[in-house]
C-alpha positions as semicolon CSV with decimal commas, in nm:
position;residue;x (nm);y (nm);z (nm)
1;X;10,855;8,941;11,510
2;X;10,479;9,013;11,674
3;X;10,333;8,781;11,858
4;X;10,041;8,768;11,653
5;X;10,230;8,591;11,364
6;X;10,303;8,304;11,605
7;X;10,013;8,281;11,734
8;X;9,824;8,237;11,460
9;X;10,092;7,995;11,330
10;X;10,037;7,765;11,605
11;X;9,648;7,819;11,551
12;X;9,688;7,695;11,149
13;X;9,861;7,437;11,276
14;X;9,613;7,331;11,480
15;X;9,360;7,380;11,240
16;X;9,566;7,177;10,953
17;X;9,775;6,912;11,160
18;X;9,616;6,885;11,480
19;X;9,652;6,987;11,843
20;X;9,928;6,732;11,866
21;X;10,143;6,794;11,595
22;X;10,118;7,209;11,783
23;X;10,180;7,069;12,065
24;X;10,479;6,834;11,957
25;X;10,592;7,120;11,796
26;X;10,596;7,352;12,047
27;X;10,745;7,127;12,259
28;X;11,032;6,980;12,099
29;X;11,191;7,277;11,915
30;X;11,386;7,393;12,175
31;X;11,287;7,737;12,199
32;X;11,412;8,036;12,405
33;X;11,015;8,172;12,474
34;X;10,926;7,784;12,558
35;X;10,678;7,860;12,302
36;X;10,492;8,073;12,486
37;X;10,325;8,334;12,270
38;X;10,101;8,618;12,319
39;X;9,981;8,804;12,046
40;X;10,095;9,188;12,197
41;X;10,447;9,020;12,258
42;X;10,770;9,064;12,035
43;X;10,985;8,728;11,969
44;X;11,300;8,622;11,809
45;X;11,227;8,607;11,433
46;X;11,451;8,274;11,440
47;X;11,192;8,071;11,663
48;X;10,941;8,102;11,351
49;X;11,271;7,978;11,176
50;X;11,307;7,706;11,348
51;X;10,877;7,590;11,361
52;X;10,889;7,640;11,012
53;X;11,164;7,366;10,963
54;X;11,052;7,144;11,245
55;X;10,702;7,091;11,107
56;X;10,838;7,086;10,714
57;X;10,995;6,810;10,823
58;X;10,711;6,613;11,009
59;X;10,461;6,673;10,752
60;X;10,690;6,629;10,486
61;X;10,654;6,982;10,317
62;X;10,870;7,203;10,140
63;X;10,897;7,579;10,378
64;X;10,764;7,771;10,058
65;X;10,489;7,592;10,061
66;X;10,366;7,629;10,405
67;X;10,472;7,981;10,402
68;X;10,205;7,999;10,130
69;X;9,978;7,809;10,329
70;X;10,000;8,026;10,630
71;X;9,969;8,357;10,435
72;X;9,658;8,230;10,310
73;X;9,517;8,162;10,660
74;X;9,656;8,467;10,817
75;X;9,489;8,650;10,536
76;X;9,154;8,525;10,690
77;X;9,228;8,563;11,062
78;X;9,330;8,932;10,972
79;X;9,006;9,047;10,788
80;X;8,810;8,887;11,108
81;X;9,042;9,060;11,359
82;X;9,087;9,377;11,119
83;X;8,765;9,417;10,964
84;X;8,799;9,808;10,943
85;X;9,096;9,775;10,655
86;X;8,870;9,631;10,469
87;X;8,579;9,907;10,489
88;X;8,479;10,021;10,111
89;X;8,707;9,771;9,966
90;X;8,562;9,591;9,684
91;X;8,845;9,414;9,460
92;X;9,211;9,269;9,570
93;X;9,402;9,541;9,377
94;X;9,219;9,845;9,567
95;X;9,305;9,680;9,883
96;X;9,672;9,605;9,809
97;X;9,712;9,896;9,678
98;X;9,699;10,008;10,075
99;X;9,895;9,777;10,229
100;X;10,206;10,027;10,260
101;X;10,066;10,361;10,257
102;X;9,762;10,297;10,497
103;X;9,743;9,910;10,691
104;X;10,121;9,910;10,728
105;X;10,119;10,253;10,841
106;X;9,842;10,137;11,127
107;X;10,007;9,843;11,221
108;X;10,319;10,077;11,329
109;X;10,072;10,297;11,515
110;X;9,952;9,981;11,714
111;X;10,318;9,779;11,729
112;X;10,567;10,107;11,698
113;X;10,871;9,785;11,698
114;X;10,727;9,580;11,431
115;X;10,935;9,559;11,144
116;X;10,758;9,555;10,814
117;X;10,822;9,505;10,463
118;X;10,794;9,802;10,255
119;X;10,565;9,732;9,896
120;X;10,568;9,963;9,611
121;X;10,297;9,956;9,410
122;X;10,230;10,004;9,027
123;X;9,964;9,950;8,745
124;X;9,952;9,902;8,396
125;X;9,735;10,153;8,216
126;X;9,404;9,976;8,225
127;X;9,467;9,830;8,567
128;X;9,462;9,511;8,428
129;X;9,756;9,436;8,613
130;X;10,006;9,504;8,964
131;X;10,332;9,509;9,016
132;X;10,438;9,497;9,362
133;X;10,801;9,559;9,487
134;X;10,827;9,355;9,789
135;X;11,136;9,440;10,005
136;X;11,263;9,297;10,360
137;X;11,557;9,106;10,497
138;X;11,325;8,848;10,659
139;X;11,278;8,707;10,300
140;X;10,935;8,606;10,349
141;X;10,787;8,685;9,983
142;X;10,606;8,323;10,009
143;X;10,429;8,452;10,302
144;X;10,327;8,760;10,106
145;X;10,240;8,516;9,814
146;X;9,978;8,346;10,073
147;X;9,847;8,665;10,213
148;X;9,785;8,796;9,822
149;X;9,628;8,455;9,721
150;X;9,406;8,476;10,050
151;X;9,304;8,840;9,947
152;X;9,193;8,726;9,617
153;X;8,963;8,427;9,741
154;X;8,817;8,614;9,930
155;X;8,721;8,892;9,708
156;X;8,668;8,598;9,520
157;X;8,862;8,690;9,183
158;X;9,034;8,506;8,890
159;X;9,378;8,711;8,920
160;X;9,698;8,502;8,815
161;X;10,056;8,563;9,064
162;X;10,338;8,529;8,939
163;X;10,669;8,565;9,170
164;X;11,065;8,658;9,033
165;X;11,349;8,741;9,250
166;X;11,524;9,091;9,198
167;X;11,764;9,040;9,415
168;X;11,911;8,663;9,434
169;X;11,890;8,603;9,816
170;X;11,487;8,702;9,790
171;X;11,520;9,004;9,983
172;X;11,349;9,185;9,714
173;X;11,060;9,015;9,507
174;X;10,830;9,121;9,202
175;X;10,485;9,016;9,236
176;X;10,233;9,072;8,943
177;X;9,880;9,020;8,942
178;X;9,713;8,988;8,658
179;X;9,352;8,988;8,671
180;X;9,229;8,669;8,367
């Protein structure tokens, strides 16, 4: 997984818990990198694993949940770090809509390793609504859930998400947006 996702993890956490609870975090969850992160490095997918449970269980919160809350942060940190994928966007579905055919295909040009999930993309006749296919083995549709919820605050729309597994084990999600 790219550094930047743990960096930015430890930053929410910061943010939301405090510099100690990062810090305790950091340092008592065992990790192979010592939790030592750069954003241009690559790291075990099962150190974000293993944050994820450590500080669900300090703060007393359910994974999903602060999945959810770090999409929505990440959202923000990636429109102030990325501000060109946003250029001529003016509504959440026009920029979803180019997550897989144009921001995921940058994001390979800049991290040729990273491994991304692949979203297919399709709206009802009025474009009233999206349905997104969400695919990967890292299971991380609550993530996706935060990043999409973080997209529409800050285009700052009324657009209802609803999630349903297609495949039991969450490796494949359908997310539809609905705008209200």
């Amino acid at each position: 997984m790219k550094g930047i996702i743990f960096t930015e993890f430890v930053e929410m956490v910061e943010e939301k818990f405090g510099f100690v609870m990062a810090d305790n975090l950091l340092n008592q969850s065992a990790l192979k990198s010592e939790g030592i992160y750069t954003s241009v490095g690559t790291y075990d997918f099962q150190e974000m694993i293993i944050l994820l449970k450590k500080l669900s269980t300090e703060i007393n919160t359910p994974i999903p949940d602060l999945l959810k809350i770090f999409g929505n942060h990440l959202f923000s940190r990636f429109h102030n770090i990325y501000p060109h994928f946003f250029e001529g966007k003016t509504n959440s579905f026009d920029f979803l809509a180019e997550i897989d055919n144009y921001i995921h295909v940058e994001v390979l040009k800049l991290y040729p390793d990273a491994e991304l999930p692949s979203i297919n993309i399709r709206f009802n006749e009025d474009r009233s609504q999206m349905e997104m296919i969400y695919k990967s083995e890292r299971k991380l549709s609550d993530l996706a859930y935060g990043l999409i919820k973080g997209c529409i605050n800050h285009f700052k729309e009324n657009i209802r998400v609803e999630l349903e597994n297609v495949v039991a084990d969450g490796s494949q999600v359908r997310i539809v947006l609905t705008k209200e």
